[in-house]
C-alpha positions as CSV (number, residue, x, y, z in Angstrom):
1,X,-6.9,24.1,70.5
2,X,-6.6,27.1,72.7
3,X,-5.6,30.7,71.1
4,X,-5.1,33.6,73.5
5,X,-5.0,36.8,71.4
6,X,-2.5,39.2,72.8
7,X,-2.4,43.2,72.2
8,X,-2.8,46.5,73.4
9,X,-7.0,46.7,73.5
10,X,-8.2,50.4,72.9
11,X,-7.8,51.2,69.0
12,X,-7.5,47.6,68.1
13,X,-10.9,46.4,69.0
14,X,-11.4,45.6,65.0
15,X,-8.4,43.8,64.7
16,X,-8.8,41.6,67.7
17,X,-12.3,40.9,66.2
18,X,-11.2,39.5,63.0
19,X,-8.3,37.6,64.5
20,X,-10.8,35.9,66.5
21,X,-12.9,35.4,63.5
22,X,-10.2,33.4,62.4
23,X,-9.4,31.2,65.0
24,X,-13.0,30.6,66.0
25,X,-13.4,29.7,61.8
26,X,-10.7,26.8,62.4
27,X,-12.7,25.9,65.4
28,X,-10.4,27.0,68.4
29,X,-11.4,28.0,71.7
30,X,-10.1,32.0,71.7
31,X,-9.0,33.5,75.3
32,X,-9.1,37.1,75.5
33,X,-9.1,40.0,77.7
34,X,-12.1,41.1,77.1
35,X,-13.7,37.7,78.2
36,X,-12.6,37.7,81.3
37,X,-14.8,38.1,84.5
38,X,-14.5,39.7,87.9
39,X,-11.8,38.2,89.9
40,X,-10.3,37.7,92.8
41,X,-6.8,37.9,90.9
42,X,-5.5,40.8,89.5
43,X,-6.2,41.2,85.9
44,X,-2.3,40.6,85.5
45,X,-2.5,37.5,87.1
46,X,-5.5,36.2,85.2
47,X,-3.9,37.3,81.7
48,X,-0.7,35.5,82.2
49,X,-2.7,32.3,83.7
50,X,-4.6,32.3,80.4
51,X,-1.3,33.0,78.4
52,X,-0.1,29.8,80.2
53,X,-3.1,27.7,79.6
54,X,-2.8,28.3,75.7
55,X,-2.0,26.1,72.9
56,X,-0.7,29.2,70.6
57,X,-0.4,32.8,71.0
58,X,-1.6,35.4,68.4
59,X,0.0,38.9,69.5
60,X,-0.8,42.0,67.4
61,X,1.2,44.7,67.5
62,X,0.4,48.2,66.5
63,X,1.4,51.6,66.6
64,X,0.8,51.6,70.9
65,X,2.7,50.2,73.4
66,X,0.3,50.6,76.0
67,X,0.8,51.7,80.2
68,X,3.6,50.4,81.8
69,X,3.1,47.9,84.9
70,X,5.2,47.8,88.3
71,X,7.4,45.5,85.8
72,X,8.4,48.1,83.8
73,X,7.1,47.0,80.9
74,X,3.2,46.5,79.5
75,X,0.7,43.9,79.8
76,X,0.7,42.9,75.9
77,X,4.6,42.7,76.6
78,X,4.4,40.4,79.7
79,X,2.4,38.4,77.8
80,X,4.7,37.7,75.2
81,X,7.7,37.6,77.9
82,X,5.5,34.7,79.5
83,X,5.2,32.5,76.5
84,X,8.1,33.1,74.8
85,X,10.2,29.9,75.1
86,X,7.5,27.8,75.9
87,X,4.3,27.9,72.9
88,X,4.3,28.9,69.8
89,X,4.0,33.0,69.0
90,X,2.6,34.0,66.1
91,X,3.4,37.4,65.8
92,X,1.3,40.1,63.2
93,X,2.8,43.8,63.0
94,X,0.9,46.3,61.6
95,X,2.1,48.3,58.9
96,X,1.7,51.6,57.5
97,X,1.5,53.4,61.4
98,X,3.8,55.2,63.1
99,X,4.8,53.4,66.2
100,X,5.5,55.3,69.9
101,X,9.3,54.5,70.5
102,X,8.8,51.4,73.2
103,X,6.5,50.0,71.2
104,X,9.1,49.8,68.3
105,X,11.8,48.4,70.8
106,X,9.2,46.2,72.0
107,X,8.7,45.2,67.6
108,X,12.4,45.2,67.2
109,X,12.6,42.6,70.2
110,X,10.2,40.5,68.8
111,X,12.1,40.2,65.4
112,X,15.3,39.6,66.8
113,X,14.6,36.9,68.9
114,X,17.2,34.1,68.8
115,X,14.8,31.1,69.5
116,X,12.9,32.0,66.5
117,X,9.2,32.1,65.9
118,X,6.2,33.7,62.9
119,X,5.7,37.1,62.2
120,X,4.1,39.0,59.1
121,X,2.2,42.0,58.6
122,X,-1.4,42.8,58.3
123,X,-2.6,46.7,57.1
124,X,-6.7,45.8,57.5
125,X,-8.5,43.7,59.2
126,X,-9.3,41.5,56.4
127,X,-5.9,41.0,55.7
128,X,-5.1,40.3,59.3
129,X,-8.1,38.0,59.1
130,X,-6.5,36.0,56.6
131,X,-2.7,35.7,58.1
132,X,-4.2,34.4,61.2
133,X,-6.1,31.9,59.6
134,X,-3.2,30.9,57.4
135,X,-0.7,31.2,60.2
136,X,-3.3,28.6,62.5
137,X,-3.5,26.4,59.7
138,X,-0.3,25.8,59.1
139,X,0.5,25.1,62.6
140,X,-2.6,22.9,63.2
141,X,-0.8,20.8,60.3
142,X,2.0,20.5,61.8
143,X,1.0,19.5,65.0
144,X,-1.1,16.5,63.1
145,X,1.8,15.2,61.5
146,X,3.1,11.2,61.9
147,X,5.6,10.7,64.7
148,X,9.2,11.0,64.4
149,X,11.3,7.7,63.8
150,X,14.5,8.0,64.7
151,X,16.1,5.4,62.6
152,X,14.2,6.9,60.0
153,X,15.3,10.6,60.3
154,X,19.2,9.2,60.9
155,X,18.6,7.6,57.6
156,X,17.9,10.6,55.7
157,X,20.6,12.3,57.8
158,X,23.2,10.6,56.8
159,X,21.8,10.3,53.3
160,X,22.5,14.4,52.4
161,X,26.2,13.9,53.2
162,X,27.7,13.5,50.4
163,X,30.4,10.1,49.9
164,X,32.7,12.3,47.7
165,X,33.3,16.0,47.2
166,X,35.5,17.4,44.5
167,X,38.0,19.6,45.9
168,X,41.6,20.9,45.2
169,X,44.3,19.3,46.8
170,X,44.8,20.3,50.6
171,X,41.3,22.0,50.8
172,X,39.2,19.6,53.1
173,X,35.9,20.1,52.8
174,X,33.7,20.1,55.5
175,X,29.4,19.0,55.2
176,X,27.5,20.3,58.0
177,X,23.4,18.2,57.3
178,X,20.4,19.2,59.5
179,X,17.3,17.3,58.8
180,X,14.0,17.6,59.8
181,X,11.1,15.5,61.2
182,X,8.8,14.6,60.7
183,X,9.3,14.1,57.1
184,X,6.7,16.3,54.9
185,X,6.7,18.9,52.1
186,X,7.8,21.9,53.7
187,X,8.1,24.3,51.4
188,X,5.5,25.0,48.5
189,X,6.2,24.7,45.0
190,X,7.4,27.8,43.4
191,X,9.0,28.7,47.3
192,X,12.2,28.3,46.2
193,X,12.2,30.4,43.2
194,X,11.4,33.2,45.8
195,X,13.7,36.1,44.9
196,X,13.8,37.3,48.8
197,X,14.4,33.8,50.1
198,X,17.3,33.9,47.6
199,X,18.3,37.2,48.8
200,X,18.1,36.6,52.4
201,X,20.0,33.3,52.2
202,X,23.0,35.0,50.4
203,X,23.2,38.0,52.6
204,X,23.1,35.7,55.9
205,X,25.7,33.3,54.8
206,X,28.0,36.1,53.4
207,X,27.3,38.8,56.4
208,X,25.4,37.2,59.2
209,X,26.7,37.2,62.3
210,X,27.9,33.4,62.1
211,X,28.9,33.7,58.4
212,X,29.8,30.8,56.2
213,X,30.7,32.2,53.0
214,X,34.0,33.5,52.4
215,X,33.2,37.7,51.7
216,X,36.3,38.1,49.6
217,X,34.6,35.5,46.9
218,X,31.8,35.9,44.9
219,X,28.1,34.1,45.0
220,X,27.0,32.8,41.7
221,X,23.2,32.8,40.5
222,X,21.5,30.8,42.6
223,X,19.9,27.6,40.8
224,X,17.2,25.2,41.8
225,X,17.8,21.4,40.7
226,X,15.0,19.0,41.0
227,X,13.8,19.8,44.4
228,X,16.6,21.4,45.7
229,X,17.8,25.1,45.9
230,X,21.9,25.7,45.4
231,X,23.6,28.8,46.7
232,X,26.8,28.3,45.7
233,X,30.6,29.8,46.0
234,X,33.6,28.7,44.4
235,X,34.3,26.1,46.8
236,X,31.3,26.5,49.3
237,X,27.8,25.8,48.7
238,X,24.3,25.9,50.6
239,X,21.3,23.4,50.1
240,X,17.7,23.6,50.6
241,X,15.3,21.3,49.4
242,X,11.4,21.4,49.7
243,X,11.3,19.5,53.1
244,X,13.4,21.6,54.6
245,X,16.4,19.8,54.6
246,X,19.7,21.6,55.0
247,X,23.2,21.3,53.5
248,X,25.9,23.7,54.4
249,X,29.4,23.0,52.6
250,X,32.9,24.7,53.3
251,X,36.6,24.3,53.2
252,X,37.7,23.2,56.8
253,X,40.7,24.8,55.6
254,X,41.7,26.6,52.4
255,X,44.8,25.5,50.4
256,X,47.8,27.3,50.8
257,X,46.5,28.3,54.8
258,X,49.7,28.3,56.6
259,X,50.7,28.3,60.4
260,X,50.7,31.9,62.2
261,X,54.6,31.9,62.0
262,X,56.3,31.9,58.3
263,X,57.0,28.8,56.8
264,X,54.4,26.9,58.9
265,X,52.9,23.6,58.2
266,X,49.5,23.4,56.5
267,X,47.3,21.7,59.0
268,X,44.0,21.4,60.0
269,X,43.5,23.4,63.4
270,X,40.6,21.9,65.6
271,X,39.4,24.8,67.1
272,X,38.5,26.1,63.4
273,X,36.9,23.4,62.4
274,X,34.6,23.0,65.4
275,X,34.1,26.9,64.6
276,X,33.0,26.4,61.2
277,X,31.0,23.6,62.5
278,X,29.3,25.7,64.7
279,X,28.7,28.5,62.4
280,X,26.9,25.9,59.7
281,X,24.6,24.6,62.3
282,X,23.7,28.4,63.5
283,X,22.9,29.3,59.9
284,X,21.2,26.2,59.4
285,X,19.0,27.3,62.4
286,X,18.9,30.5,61.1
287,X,17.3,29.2,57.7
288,X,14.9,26.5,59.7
289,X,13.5,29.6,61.4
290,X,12.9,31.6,58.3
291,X,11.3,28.6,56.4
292,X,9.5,27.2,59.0
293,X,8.5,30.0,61.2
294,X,5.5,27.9,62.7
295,X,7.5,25.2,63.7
296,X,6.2,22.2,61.2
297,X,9.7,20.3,62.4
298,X,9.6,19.0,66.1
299,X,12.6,17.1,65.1
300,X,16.0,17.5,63.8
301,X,18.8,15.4,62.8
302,X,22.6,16.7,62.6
303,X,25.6,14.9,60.7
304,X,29.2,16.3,59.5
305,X,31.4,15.5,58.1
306,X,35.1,16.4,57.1
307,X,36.8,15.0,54.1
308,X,39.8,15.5,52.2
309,X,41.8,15.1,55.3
310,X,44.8,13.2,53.7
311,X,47.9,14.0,54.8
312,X,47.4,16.9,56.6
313,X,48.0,16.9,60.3
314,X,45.5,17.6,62.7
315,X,46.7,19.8,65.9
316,X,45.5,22.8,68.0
317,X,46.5,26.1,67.6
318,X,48.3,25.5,70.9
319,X,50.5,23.4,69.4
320,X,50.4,25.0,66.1
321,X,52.1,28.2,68.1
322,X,54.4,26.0,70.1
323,X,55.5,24.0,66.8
324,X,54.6,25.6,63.6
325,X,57.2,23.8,61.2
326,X,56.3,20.4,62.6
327,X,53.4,17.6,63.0
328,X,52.4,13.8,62.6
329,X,51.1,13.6,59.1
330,X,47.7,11.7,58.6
331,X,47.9,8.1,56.8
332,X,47.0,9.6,53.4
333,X,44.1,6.8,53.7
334,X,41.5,9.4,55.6
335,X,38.6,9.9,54.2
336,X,36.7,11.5,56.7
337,X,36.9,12.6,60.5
338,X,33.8,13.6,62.9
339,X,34.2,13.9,66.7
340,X,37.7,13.7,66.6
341,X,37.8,10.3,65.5
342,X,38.9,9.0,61.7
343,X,36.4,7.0,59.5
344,X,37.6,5.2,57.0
345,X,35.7,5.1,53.9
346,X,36.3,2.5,51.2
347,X,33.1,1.5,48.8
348,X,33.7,-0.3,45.4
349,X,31.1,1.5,43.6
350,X,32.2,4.5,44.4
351,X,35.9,3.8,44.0
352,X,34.8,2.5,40.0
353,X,33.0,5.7,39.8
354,X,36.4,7.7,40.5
355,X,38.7,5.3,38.5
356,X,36.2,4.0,35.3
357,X,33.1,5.8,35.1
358,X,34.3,9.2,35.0
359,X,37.4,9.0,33.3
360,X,35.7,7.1,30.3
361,X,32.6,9.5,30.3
362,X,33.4,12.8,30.5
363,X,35.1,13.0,27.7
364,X,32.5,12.2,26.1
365,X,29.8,14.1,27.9
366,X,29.8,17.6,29.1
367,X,27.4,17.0,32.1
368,X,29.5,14.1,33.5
369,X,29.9,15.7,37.1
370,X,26.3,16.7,37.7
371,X,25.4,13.2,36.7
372,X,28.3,11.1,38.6
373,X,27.5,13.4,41.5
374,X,23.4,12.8,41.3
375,X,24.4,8.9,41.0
376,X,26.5,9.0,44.0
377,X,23.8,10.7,46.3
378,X,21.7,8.4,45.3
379,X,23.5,4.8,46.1
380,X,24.3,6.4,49.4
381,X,20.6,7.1,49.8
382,X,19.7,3.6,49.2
383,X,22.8,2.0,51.2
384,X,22.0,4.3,54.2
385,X,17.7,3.3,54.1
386,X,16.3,1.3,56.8
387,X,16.5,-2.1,55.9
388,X,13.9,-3.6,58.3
389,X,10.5,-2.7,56.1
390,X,10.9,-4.5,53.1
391,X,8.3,-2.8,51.4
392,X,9.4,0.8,51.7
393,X,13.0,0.1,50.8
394,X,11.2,-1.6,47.3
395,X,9.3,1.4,46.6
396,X,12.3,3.7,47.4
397,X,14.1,1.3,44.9
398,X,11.3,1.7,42.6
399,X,11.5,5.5,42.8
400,X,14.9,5.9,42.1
401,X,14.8,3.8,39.1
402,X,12.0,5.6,37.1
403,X,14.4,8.9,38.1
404,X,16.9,7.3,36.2
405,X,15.2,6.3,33.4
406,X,14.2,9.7,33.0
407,X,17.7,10.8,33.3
408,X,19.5,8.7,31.3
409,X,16.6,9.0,28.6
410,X,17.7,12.2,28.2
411,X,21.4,11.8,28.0
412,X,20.6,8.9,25.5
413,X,18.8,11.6,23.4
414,X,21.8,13.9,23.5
415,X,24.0,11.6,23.1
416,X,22.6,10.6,20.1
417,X,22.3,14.1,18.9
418,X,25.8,14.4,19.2
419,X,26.4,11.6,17.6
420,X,24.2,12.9,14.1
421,X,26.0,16.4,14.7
422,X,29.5,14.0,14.5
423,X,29.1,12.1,11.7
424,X,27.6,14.7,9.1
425,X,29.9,15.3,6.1
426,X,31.8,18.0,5.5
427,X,34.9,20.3,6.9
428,X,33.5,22.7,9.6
429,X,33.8,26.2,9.3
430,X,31.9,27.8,12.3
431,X,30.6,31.3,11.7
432,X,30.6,34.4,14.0
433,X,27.8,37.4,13.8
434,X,30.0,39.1,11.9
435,X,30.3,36.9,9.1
436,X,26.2,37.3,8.6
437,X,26.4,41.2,9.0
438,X,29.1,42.5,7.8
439,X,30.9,39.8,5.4
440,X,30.4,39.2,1.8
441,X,27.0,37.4,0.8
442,X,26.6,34.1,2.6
443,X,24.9,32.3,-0.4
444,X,27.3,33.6,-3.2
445,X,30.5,33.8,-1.6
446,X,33.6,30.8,-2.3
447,X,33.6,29.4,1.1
448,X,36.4,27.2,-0.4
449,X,39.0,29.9,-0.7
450,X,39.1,30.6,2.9
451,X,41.7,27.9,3.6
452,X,43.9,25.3,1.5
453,X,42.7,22.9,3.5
454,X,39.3,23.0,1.7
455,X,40.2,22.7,-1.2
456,X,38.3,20.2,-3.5
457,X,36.5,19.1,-0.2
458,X,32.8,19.9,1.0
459,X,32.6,22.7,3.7
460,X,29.7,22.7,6.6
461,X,28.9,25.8,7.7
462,X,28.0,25.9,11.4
463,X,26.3,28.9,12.8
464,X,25.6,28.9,17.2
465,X,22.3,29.5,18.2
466,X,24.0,32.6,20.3
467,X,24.8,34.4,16.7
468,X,21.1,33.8,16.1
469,X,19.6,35.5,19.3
470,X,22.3,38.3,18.4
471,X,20.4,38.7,15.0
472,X,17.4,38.4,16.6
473,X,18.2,41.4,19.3
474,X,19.8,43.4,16.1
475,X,16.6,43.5,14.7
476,X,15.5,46.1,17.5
477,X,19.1,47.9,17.4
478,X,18.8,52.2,17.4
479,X,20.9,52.0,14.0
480,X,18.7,51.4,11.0
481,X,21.7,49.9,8.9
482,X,22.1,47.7,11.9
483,X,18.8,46.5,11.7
484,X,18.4,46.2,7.4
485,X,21.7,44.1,7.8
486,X,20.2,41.9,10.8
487,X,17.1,41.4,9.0
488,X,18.3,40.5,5.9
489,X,21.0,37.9,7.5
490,X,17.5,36.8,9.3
491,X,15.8,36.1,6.1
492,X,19.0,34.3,4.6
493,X,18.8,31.8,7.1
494,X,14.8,31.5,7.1
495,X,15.2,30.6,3.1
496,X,18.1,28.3,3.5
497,X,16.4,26.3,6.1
498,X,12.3,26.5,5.8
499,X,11.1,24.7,8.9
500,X,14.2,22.2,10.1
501,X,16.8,25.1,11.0
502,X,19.1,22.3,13.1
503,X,19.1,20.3,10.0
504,X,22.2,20.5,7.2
505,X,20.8,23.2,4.3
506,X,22.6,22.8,0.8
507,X,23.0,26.6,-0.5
508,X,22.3,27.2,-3.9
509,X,25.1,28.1,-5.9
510,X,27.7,25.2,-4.5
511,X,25.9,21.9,-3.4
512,X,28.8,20.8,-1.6
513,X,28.3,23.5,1.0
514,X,25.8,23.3,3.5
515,X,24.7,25.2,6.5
516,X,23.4,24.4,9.7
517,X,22.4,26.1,13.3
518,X,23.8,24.4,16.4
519,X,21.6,24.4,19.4
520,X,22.5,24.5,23.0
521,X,22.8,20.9,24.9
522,X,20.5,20.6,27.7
523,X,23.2,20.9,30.9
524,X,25.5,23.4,28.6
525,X,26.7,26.6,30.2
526,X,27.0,29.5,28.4
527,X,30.4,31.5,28.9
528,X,30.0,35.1,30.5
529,X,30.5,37.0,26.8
530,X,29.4,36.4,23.6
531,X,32.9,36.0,22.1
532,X,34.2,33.5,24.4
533,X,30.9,31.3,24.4
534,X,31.5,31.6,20.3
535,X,34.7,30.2,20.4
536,X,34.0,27.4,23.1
537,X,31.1,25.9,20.9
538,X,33.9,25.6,17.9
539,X,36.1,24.1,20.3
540,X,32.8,21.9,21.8
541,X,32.6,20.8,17.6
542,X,36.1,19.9,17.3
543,X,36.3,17.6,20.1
544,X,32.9,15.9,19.2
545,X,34.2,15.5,15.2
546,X,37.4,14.9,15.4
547,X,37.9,17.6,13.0
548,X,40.1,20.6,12.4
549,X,37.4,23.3,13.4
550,X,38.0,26.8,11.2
551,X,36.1,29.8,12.8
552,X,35.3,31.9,10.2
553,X,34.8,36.1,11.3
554,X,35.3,39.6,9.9
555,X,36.9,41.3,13.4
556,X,40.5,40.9,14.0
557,X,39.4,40.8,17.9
558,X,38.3,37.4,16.9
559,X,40.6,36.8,15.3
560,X,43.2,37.3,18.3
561,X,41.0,35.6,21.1
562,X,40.2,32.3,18.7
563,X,44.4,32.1,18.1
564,X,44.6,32.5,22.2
565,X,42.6,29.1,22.4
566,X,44.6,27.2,20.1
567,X,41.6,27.9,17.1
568,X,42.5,28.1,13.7
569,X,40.6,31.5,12.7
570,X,40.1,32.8,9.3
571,X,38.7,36.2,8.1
572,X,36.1,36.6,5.8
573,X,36.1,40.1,3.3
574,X,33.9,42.4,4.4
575,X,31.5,44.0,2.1
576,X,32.1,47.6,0.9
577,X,29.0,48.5,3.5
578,X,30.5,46.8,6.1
579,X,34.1,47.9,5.5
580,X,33.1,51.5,6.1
């Protein structure tokens, strides 16, 4: 492969030594000024020949610009003008120097670029050294990968739209899916735990220039699941996965979006929605640019698709302002509508996933969605494969299945968790920090006189594992009665229960009164303050028993938010300490 090394010459003779170092290391033939010989050409003409003649370009750019030529501009920037838009330009700015003003332009130009391409900083020239030869690499390997099938990459195209999308009533969301090819690992593992790709990712789809996040809404946390990176709104969502593959997910329309004039009808405006579609592709370029700056992918494949459509009428805003209060309605049997034309979309699995499955499941089963919606992506995986080679569909088959087993080996465990937690003995009184810090003595006091109810009946005491992390972080609070309390609360629990904290302890003094510590489920989502999260797990206990749920605390706040969920509260006495 050929590698012409581009940059200003005097004061970066080191620098273009170790980039060609580099190259010559992976075994590429390096062009450079310096090699050349006396010419008939001008040494312009010669330079950009070369430039042309390359495989890749490796420009450095320091704190010079260098002279200007009759083209205005310098002979490192012609360079760069010259292959830009037709090789690959791997880019390394130096940091740490102050630049001269048209050299900075000439850096900001090189950053902004819309069609893309790899930059990164170097400070030494060992450091330089080893971008370039990282840089090369990676593009070497890309170069090397299979050829693209077509079928194949349709395949997987169509395969990251989803069959179903939950959505409120009138908001139709729209999918916007470029894939790459050739089909390889992209991204590194660990790569999408990077806190800058995170940040970058959020900033560009909330204030990029093609935006597609709504501003006025918040971003939640980002989260990675399996392979895949979520950046998600309320009703919008982002996807990247470790082979680059992007999702971008919006509301066409949001509910309640009227017509310009008061009293208009709802409708889906076409212009808007080929907007939106063009701003997910953009910021799906954008993203393909910033993960795969040496251009791995030769290929992509683009799919939308709009859902939700119903009954809402389709029109332009032409007609929207020349009729607002008035419009054909759809069929109500849309499903989805791409290119302006409708596709209908009926699938018996899917359809006994809407009207069995779910309904049957989740109350059963917190995680419900997240699995329905992993199931679903991955029958429309398999019904959307290439059906021509037998044996890659099997082991695609084969694949899927030992995913499954390992998910519904977990949910089986749960499950069955749940189950012990359900049928344990006893009426269940769940406990708030409070209670363990500030209440009468958990081992002595008559847990039966909280409540008629319990009269003549055993009592299970069930303490959250949040009111246990709160002891925990007690232990370290800047009030020394704070911490005696929280430590001696600590060292209740730790006598009570040895080494099997989840299982039922009997206390001492009444042996039909026994304690316990309820753990977190694996998909469980913790509520955003202690208090409410408290009072959800009681709630989470009632439904799974069947059982009036007491929650047992010493603060009337408590007391107030567990009546406002419809959850019998009682109060414990506080100790003389604690009632001070």
């Amino acid at each position: 492969m050929k590698v012409f090394i581009s940059s200003v010459i005097a004061g970066m003779e080191g620098y273009r030594a170790a980039a060609r170092q580099a190259a010559e290391t992976l075994a590429h033939t390096v062009t450079a000024a310096e090699d050349f010989r006396a010419s008939p050409q001008s040494p312009q003409q010669v330079c950009l020949g070369a430039v042309r003649d390359a495989d890749v370009v490796v420009l450095l750019l320091g704190a010079r610009y260098g002279a200007p030529q009759e083209s205005g501009i310098s002979p490192t920037h012609e360079e760069y003008r010259e292959a830009r838009g037709t090789k690959p330009v791997l880019a390394f700015v130096q940091k740490g120097v102050t630049r001269e003003p048209a050299q900075e332009r000439f850096v900001e130009e090189v950053s902004t670029w819309e069609g893309g391409g790899y930059r990164e900083s170097f400070d030494t020239p060992e450091s330089l050294k080893a971008a370039v030869t990282r840089a090369l690499h990676d593009w070497e390997l890309s170069q090397q990968a299979g050829p693209v099938n077509e079928d194949e990459l349709m395949a997987r195209t169509a395969g990251l739209l989803p069959t179903r999308s939950a959505h409120a009533a009138g908001v139709a969301p729209l999918h916007v899916v470029v894939v790459g090819a050739p089909a390889q690992q992209l991204l590194r593992p660990g790569a999408l735990d990077d806190a800058g790709l995170r940040r970058d990712m959020q900033r560009e789809a909330v204030y990029g220039d093609h935006p597609v996040f709504d501003p006025q809404q918040g971003v939640q946390e980002p989260a990675v699941q399996g392979t895949t990176l979520l950046i998600t709104q309320a009703d919008a969502q982002i996807t990247l996965d470790e082979q680059g593959n992007i999702r971008v997910s919006r509301p066409a329309r949001h509910a309640g979006r009227r017509a310009p004039m008061t009293g208009g009808l709802p409708s889906l405006i076409e212009e808007e929605v080929r907007e939106h579609i063009a701003d997910g592709i953009r910021y799906a370029g954008w993203l393909l640019n910033r993960v795969d700056p040496t251009n791995r992918l030769r290929r992509v494949g683009l799919a939308c698709r709009l859902a939700g459509i119903g009954y809402l009428p389709w029109r332009t805003r032409a007609e929207v302002a020349q009729s607002p209060n008035s419009a054909s309605l759809g069929s109500g049997a849309e499903a989805a509508r791409g290119g302006g034309t409708t596709l209908p979309i009926e699938d018996p699995f899917l359809t006994w996933i809407d009207d069995q499955a779910r309904p049957q499941f989740e109350s059963l089963f917190a995680p419900t969605e997240d699995l329905l919606a992993e199931l679903d992506i991955s029958h429309n995986r398999i019904n959307n494969a290439p059906k021509s080679n037998v044996r890659r569909l099997n082991a695609m088959l084969s694949r899927e299945l030992m995913a499954w087993n390992r998910r519904l080996d977990v949910v089986i465990a749960e499950l069955s968790e749940q189950k012990r937690m359900a049928e344990r003995p006893g009426e269940p009184i769940v406990l708030d920090t409070s209670v363990l810090m500030e209440g009468e003595p958990l081992v002595s006091f008559d847990w039966h006189s909280l409540d008629p109810s319990l009269a003549a009946k055993p009592v299970r005491l069930v303490v959250p594992i949040l009111v246990v992390e709160e002891l925990d972080d007690l232990l370290h609070d800047r009030q020394a009665e704070r911490r005696q309390k929280a430590r001696a609360a600590t060292r209740t629990l730790l006598q009570l229960h040895q080494t099997r904290p989840t299982e039922p302890a009997v206390l001492p003094s009444q042996p039909d009164v026994t304690i316990e510590v309820m753990l977190d489920g694996d998909w469980h989502e913790r509520r955003p303050n202690n208090d409410a999260e408290i009072i959800d797990q009681a709630l989470a206990l009632h439904e799974l028993t069947g059982k009036r749920v007491l929650l047992a605390t010493c603060d009337l706040r408590m007391m107030y938010r567990a009546g406002a969920a419809s959850l019998a509260a009682v109060q414990v006495p506080r100790t003389q300490s604690g009632a001070k």
